[in-house]
TORKEBA-314880 format. One record per residue (C-alpha): x, y, z; residue number from 0. Coordinates in Angstrom, 1 decimal, m for minus. Layout:
# residues N
((X, Y, Z), NUM)
...
# end
This chain:
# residues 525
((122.3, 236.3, 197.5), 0)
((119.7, 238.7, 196.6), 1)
((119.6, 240.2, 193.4), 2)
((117.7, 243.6, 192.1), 3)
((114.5, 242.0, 192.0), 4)
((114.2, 240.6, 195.0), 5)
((115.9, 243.4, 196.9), 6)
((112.6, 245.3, 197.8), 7)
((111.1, 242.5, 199.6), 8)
((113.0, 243.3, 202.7), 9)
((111.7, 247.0, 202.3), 10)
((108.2, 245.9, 203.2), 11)
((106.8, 247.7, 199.7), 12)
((106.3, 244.3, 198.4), 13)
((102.9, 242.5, 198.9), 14)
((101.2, 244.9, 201.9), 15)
((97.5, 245.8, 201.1), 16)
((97.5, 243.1, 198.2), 17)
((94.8, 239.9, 197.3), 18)
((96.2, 239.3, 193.8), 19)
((98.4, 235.7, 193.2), 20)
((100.9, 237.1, 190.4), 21)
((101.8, 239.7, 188.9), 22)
((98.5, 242.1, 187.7), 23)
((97.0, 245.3, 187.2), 24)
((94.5, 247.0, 189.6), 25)
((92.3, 250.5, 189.6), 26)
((92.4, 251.9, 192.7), 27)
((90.7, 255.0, 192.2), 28)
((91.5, 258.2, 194.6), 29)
((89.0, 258.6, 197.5), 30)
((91.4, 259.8, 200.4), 31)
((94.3, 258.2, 201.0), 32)
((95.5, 255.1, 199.1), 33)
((95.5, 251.6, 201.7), 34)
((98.4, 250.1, 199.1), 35)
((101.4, 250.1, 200.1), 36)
((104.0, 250.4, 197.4), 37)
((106.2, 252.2, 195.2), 38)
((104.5, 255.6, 194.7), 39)
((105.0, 256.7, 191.2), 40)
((103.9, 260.6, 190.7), 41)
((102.2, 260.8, 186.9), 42)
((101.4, 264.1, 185.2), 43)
((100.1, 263.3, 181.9), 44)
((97.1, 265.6, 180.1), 45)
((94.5, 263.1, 179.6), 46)
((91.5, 265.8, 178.2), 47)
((90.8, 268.6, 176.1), 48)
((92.7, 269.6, 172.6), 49)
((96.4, 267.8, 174.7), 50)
((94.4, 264.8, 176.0), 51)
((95.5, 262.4, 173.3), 52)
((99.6, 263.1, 173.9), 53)
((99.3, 262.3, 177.4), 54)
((97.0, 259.0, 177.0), 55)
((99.5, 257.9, 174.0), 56)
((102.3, 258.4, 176.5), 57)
((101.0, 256.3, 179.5), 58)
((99.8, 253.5, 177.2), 59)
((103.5, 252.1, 176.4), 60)
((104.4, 253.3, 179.7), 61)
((101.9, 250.9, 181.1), 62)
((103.3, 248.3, 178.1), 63)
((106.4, 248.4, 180.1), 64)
((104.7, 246.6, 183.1), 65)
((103.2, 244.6, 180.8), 66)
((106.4, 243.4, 179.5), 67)
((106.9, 241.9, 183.1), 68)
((103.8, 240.1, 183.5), 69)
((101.1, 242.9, 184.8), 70)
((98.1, 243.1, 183.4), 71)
((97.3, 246.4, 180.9), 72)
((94.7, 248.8, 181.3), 73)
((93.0, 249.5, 177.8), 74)
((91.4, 252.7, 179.0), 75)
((93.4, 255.6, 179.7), 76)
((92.2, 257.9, 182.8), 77)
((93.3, 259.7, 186.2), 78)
((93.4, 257.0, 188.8), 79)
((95.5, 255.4, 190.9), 80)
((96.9, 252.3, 189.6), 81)
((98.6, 249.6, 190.5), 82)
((101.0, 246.6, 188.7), 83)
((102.5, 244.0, 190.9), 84)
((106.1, 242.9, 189.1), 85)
((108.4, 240.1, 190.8), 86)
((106.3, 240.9, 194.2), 87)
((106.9, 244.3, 194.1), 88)
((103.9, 246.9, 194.0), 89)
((104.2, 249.8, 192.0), 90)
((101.2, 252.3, 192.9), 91)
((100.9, 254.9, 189.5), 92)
((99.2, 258.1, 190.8), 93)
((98.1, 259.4, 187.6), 94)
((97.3, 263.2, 187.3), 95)
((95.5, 265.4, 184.5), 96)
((97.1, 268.3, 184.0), 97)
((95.4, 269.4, 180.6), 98)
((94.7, 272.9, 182.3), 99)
((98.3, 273.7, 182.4), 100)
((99.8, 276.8, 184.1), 101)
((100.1, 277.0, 188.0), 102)
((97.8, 273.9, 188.1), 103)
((100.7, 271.5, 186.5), 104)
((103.2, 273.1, 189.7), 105)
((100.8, 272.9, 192.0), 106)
((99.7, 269.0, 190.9), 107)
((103.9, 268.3, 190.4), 108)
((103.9, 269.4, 194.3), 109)
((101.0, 267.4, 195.1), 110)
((102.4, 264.1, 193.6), 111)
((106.0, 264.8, 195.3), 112)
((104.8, 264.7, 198.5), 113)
((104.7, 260.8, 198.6), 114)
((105.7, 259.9, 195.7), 115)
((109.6, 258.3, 195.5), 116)
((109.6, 259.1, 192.0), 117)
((108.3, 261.8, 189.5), 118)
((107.1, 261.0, 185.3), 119)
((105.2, 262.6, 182.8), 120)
((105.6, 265.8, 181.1), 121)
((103.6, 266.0, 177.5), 122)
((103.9, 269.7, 177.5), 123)
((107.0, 271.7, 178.1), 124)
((105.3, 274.2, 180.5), 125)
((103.9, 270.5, 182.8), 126)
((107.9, 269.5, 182.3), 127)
((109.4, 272.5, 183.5), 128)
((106.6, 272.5, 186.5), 129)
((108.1, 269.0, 187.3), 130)
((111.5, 270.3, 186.7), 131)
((111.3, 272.9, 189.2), 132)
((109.4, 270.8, 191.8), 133)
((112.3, 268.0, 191.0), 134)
((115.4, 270.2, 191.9), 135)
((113.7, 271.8, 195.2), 136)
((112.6, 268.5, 196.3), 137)
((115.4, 266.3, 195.5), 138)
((112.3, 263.8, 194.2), 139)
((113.9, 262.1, 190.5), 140)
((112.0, 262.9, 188.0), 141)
((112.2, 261.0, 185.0), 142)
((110.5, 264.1, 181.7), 143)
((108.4, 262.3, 178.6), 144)
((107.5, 262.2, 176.1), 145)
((108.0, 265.9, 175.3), 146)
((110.6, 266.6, 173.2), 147)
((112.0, 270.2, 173.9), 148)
((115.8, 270.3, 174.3), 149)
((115.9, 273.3, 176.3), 150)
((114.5, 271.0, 179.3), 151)
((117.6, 268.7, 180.0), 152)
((119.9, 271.1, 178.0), 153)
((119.7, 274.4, 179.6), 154)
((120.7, 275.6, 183.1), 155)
((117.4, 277.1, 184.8), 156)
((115.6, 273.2, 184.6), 157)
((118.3, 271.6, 184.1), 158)
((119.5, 269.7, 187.6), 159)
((120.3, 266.5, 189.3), 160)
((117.4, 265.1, 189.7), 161)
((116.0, 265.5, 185.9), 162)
((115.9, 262.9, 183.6), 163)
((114.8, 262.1, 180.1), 164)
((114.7, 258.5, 178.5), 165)
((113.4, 259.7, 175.5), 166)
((114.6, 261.4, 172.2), 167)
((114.9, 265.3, 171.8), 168)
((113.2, 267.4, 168.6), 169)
((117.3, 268.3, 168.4), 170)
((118.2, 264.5, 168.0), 171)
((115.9, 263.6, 165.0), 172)
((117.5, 266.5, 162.9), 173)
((121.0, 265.2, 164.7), 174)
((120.2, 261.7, 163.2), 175)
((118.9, 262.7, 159.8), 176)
((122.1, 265.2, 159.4), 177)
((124.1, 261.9, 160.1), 178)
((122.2, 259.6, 157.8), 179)
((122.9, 262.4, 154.7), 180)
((126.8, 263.2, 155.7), 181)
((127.5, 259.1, 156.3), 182)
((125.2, 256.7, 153.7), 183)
((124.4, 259.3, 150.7), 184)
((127.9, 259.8, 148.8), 185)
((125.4, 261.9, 146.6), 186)
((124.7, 264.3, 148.5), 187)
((126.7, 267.8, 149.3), 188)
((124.6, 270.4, 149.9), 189)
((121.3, 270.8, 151.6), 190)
((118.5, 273.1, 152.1), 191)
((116.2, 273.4, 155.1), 192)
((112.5, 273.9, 155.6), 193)
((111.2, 273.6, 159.5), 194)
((107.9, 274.5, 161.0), 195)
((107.9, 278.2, 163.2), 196)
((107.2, 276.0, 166.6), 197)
((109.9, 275.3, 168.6), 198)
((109.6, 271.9, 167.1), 199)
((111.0, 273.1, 164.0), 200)
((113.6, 274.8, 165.3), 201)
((114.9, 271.9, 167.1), 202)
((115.0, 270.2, 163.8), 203)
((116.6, 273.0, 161.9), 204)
((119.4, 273.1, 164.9), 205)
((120.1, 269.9, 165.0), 206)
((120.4, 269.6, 161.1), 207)
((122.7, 272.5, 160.8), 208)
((125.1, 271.4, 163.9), 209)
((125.7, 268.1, 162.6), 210)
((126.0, 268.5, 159.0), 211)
((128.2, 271.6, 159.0), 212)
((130.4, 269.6, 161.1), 213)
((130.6, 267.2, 158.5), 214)
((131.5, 268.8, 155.5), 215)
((127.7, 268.9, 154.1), 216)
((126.9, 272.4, 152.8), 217)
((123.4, 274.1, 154.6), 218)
((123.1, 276.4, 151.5), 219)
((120.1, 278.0, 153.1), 220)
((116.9, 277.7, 155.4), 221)
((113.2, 278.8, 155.3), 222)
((110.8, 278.8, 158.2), 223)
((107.2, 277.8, 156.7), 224)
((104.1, 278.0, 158.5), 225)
((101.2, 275.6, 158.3), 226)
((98.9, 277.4, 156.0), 227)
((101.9, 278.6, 153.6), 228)
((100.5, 278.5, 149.9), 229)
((103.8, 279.4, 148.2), 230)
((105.8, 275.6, 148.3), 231)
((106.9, 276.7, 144.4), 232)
((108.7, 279.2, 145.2), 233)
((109.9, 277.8, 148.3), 234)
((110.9, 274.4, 146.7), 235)
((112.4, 277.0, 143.3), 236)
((115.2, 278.6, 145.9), 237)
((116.2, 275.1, 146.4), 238)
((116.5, 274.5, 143.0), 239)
((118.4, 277.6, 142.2), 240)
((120.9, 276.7, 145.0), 241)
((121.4, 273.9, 143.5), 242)
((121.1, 272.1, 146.3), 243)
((120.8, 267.6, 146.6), 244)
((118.5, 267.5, 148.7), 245)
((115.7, 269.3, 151.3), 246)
((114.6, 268.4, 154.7), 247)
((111.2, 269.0, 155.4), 248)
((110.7, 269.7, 159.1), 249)
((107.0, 269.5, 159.5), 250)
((104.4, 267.1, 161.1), 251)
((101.1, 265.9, 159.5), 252)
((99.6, 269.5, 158.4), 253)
((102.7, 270.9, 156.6), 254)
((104.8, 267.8, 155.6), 255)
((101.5, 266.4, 152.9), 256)
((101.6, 269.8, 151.5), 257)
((105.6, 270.2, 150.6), 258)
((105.2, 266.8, 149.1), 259)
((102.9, 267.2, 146.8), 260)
((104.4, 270.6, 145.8), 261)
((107.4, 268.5, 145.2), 262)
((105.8, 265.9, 143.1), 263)
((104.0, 268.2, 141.3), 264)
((107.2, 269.7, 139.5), 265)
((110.4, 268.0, 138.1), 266)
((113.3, 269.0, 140.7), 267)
((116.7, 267.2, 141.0), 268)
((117.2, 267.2, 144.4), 269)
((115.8, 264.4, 147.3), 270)
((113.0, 265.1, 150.0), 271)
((114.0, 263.6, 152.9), 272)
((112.3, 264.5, 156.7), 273)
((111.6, 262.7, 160.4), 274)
((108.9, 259.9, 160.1), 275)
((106.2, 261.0, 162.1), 276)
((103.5, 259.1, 163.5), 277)
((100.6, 257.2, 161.9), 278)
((98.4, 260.3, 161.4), 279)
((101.6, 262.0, 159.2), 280)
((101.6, 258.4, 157.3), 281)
((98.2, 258.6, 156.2), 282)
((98.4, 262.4, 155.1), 283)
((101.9, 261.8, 153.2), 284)
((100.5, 258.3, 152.2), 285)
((97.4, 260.0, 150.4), 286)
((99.5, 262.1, 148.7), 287)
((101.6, 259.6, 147.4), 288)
((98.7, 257.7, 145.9), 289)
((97.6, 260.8, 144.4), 290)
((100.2, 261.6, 142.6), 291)
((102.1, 258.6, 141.7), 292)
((101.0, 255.9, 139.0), 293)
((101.5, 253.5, 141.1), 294)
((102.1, 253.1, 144.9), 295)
((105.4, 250.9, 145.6), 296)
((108.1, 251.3, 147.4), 297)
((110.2, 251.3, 143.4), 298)
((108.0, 253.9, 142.3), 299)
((108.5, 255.9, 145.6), 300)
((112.2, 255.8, 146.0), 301)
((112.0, 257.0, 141.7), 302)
((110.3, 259.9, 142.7), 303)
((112.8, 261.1, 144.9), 304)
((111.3, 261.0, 148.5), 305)
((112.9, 259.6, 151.5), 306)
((114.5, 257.7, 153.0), 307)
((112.9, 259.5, 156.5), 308)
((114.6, 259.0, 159.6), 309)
((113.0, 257.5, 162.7), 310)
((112.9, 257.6, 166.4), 311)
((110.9, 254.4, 166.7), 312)
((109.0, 252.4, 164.7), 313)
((107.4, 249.1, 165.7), 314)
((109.5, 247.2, 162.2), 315)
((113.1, 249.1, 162.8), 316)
((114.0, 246.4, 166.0), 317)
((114.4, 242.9, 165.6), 318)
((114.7, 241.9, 169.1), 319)
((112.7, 239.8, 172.0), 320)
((111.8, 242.6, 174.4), 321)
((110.6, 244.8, 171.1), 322)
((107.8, 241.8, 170.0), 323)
((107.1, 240.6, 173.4), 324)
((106.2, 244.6, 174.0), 325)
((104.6, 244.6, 170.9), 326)
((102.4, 242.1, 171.4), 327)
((101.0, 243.7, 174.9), 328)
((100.2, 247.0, 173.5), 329)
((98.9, 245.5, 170.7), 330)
((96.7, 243.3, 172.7), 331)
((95.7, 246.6, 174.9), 332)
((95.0, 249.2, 172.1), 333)
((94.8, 247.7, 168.8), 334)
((97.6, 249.5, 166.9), 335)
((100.6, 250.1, 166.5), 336)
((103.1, 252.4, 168.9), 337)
((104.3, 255.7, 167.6), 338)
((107.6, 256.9, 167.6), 339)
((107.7, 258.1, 170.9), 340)
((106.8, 255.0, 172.5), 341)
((110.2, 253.6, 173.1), 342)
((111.2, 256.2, 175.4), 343)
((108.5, 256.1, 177.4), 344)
((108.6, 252.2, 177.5), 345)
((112.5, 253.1, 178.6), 346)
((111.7, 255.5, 181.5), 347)
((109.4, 253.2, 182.8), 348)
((112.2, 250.3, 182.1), 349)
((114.8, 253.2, 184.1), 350)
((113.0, 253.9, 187.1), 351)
((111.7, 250.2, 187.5), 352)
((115.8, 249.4, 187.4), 353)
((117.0, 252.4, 189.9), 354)
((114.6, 251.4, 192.7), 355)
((115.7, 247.7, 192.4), 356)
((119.1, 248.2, 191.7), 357)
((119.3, 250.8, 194.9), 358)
((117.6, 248.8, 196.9), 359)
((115.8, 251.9, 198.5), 360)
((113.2, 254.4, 197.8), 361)
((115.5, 257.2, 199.2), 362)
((115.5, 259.9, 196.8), 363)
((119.6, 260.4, 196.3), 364)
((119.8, 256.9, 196.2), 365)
((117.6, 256.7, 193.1), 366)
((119.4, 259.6, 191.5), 367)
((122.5, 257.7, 192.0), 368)
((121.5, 254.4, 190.1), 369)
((120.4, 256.6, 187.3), 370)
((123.3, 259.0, 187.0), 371)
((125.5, 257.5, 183.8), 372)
((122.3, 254.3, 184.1), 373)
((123.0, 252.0, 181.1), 374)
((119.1, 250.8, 180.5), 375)
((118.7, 247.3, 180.0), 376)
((115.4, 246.5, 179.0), 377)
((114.3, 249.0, 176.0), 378)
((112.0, 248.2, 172.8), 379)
((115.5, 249.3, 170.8), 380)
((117.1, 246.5, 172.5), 381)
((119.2, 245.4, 175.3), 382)
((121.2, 248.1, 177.2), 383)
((120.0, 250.7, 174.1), 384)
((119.9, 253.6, 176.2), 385)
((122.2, 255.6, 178.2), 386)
((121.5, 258.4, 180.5), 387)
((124.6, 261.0, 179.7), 388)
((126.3, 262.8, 182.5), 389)
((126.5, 266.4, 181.4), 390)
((123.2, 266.4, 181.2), 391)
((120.8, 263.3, 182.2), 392)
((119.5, 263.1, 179.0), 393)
((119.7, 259.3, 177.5), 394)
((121.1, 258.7, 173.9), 395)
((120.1, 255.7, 172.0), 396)
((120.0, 254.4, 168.4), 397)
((118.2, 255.6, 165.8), 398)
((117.4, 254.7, 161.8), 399)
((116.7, 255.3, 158.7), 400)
((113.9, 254.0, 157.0), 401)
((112.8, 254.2, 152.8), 402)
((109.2, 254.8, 152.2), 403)
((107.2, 252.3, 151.5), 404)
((103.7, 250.8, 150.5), 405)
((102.0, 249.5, 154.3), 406)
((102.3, 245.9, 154.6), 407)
((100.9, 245.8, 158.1), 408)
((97.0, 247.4, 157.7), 409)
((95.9, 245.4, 160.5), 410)
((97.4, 247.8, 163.3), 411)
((98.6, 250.7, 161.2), 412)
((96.0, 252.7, 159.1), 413)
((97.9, 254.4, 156.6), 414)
((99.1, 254.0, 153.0), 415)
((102.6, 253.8, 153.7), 416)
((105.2, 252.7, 156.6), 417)
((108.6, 252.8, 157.3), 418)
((110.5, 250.2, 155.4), 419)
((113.1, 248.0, 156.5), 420)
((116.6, 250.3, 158.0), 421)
((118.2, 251.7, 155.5), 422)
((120.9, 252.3, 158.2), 423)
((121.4, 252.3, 162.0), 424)
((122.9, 255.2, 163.9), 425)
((124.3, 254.0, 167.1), 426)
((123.5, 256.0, 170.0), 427)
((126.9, 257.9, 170.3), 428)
((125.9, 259.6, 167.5), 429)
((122.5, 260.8, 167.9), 430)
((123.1, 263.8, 169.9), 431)
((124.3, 267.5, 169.1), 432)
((127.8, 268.4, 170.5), 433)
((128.0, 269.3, 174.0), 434)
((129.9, 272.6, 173.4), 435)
((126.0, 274.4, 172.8), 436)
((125.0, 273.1, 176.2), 437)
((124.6, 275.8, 178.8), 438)
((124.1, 272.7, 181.9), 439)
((126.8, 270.3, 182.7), 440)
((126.2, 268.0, 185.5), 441)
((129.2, 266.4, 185.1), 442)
((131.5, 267.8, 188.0), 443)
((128.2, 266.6, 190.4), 444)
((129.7, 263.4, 190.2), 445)
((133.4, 262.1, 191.3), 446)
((133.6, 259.2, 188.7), 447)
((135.0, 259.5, 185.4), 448)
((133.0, 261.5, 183.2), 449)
((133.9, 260.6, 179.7), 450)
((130.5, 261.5, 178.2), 451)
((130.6, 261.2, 174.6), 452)
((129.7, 261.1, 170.6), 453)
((132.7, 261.1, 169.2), 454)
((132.9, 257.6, 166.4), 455)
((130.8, 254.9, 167.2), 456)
((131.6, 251.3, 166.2), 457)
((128.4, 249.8, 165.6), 458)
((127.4, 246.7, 167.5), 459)
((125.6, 243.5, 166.8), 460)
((122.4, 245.1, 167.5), 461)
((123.2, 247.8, 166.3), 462)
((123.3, 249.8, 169.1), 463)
((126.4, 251.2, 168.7), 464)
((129.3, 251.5, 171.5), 465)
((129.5, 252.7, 175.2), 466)
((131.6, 255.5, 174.7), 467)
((133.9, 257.1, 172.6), 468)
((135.4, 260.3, 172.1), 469)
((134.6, 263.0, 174.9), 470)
((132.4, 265.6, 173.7), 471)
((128.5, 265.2, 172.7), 472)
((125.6, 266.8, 174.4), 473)
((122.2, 266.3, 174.6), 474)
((120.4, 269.6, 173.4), 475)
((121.2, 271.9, 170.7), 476)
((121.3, 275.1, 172.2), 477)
((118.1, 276.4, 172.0), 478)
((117.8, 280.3, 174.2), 479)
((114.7, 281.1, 176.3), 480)
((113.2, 283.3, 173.5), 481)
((112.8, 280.4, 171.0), 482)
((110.9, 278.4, 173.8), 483)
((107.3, 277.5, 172.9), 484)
((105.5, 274.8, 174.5), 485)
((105.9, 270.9, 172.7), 486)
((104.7, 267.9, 173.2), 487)
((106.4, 264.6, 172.8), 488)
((108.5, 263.0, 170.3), 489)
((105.6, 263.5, 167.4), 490)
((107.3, 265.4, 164.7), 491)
((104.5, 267.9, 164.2), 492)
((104.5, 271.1, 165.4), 493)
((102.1, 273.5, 164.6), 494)
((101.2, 271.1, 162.3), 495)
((99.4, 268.8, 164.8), 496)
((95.3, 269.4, 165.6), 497)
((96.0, 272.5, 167.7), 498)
((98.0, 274.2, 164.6), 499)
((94.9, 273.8, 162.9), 500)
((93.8, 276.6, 165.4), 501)
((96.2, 279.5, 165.6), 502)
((94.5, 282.7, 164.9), 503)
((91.1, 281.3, 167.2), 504)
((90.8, 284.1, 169.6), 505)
((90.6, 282.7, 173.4), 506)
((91.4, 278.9, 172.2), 507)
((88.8, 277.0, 174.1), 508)
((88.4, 279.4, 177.4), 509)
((92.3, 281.1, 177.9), 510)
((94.2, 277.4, 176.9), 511)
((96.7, 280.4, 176.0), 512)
((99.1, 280.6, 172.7), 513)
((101.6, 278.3, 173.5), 514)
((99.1, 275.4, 173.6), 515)
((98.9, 276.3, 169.7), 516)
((102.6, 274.4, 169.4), 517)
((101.8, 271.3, 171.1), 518)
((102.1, 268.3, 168.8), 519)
((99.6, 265.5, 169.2), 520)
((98.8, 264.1, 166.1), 521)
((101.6, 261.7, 165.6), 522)
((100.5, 259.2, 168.5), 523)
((103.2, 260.4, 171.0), 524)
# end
């Protein structure tokens, strides 16, 4: 009997072309045509310029994923063709730059489709959409990451059969953190919300307002506040005059430092919690912490009112095999630590590796079919953590809670603090806003039971949480076209990443254009 992984041998993608023993990585370069045969895997990743750093952080635990199964793990990031040989089967990674942006990520998306059986990548939402677009007219599956805009699998013009996203949305961590405040603080009633102006900060604010209005917590006001804002007392004082338990801070590693010491600074009543960003926001927040406390611990901390922070991923919040053997391999590789985005690009790696052996063919339909409703089983949040929804292809999985805490793990992680040890778990049924703000639903494409859902989850052993429940949760919060500004992936920062630190530059670096400004790269996505 064959099984998944040993399907493609009778394919004849397997070995061709190939003088390795075992399973291993190989450049190939790009001069003309590639002599490999293989699995063709179309890449669109920036890789230089001010985006350059999102799209390498998103290929290295995309690579770790094929490091997971035995292939060696290229340490430096670059546009190549590469190739990793798992169980006798070749996968071929045609890796594109598409740090110019515009009609050069279409055109590239167009390029790469041409041969490839599948479609990755996306740190941008203007490369996503390209890939979006290229996706539905080709029928090629494309699998979006690491950016985080909503609007991609959640609205009707790129939202379509073939598009995928393993990864979390900006919409989910505000989802997640409303959930953590309505379910596991009985002292908490009221809330008031701060958010960055990107899109990024909207998404949070959304997601926030949809989830705890629905359960019972009051939203007794929001404020937008930019990066270079100098007036935190009187934001934080029409908090404290609502009366308010507690405030979300919706910022990345420019804005977030700055509320928190404006927070420290004065004697409020209510809780700062936010999304834990990535190891650039954990130095920044960390130095302020040891600025203004007496003494840095996780006591101390927790006295003072901040946190706990919700978290997408962090390499301490999973206590299971595939998370450390992972670990290990991008450790080994690049000397740190993974950010929060790295599980969902570990996953769409794990999904697309699964649909082609699992269909048993490189046809295109076939591959969409394997990953319609696909149950991922090998993810860094455990086994079978993620699920692709039907309404709209976007993948739920768990999320948690985290306290603040001194960093006990310097070697790989150079900040002051970390996230601590789960507060609590939120299982993936509950990680998403309600369907009723989609504008896509996929759901009659199919003729099997559709009973996509978030309704309540009973939490699992891993804590995972269940299959399904209730009919009724979406994966995007409603976002219109006008609030779309280009993100990157699952960082947390907003204009508060490097680029925010350049709004107002007339021309940004040759034409980059204004919606560059938004993309968020400082949190290791």
């Amino acid at each position: 009997m064959q099984t998944r992984r040993t399907v493609l041998k009778t394919l004849g993608v397997a070995t061709a072309g190939l003088s390795v023993g075992g399973s291993a990585g190989a450049r190939l370069g790009r001069s003309g045509v590639s002599q490999v045969q293989g699995v063709r895997i179309g890449c669109l990743q920036p890789l230089a310029g001010l985006v350059g750093r999102a799209g390498k952080r998103a290929l290295e635990p995309f690579y770790s994923y094929f490091g997971y199964r035995g292939a060696d793990v290229p340490a430096e990031i670059r546009a190549e063709e590469i190739q990793f040989v798992v169980d006798d089967t070749t996968y071929v990674i045609d890796v594109r730059d598409t740090a110019a942006g515009g009609e050069d990520a279409r055109s590239l998306a167009e390029e790469v489709a041409a041969d490839a059986s599948v479609l990755v990548g996306g740190s941008t939402t203007e490369t996503a959409r390209a890939a979006a677009e290229v996706a539905a007219e080709t029928g090629t599956p494309y699998l979006a990451g690491p950016v985080g805009d909503p609007t991609l699998t959640g609205q009707s013009d790129t939202c379509a059969r073939p598009v995928f996203r393993a990864g979390t949305t900006d919409a989910m961590a505000g989802v997640t953190g409303a959930r953590y405040l309505a379910e596991e603080r009985d002292d908490v009633g009221s809330v008031y919300l701060f958010y960055g102006t990107s899109s990024y900060g909207g998404a949070i604010r959304r997601g926030y307002e949809s989830a705890l209005e629905s359960s019972g917590i009051t939203v007794a006001g929001s404020s937008s506040v930019g990066p270079q804002s100098n007036s935190w007392s009187e934001q934080l004082q029409q908090a404290a005059d609502a009366g308010v338990d507690a405030v979300v801070g919706g910022f990345g590693a420019n804005t977030l430092p700055t509320m928190v010491q404006s927070y420290l600074q004065a004697d409020y009543s209510f809780r700062l919690v936010a999304p834990w960003g990535g190891e650039e926001m954990a130095a920044r927040v960390g130095s302020v912490l040891e600025g203004e406390l007496e003494t840095l611990s996780a006591t101390a901390i927790e006295e003072a009112g901040i946190g706990p922070f919700t978290t997408r991923y962090h390499w301490n919040q999973y206590d299971n095999d595939i998370n450390d053997s992972a670990l290990s391999v991008y450790r080994e590789a690049y000397n740190r630590n993974p950010g929060p985005g790295a599980a969902g690009m570990f996953a769409t790696a794990s999904a697309l590796v699964q649909a082609i052996e699992q269909a048993g063919s490189l046809d295109g339909e076939a591959l969409i079919a394997e990953l319609r409703r696909m149950t991922i089983e090998e993810t860094l949040k455990g086994q079978d953590a993620y699920e692709f929804r039907a309404v709209d292809n976007q993948a739920t999985s768990p999320m948690t809670a985290a306290p603040v805490v001194p960093t006990t793990d310097d070697q790989y992680w150079d900040a002051a603090i970390q996230p601590g040890e789960p507060a609590t778990r939120i299982g993936r049924d509950q990680t998403a806003p309600p369907a009723s703000s989609a504008t896509c639903d996929l759901s009659s494409d199919d003729t099997t039971d559709d009973s996509d859902s978030t309704g309540d989850q009973t939490e699992r052993p891993d804590g995972n949480g269940s299959e399904t429940t209730e009919p009724g949760s979406g994966g995007n919060d409603g976002t219109t076209s006008d609030d779309r500004e280009t993100t990157t992936s699952e960082s947390g920062s907003g204009e508060d990443g490097p680029l925010g630190l350049l709004v107002g530059i007339a021309g940004i670096a040759g034409g980059l254009g204004a919606a560059w400004v938004h993309d968020r790269t400082d949190d290791e996505e």
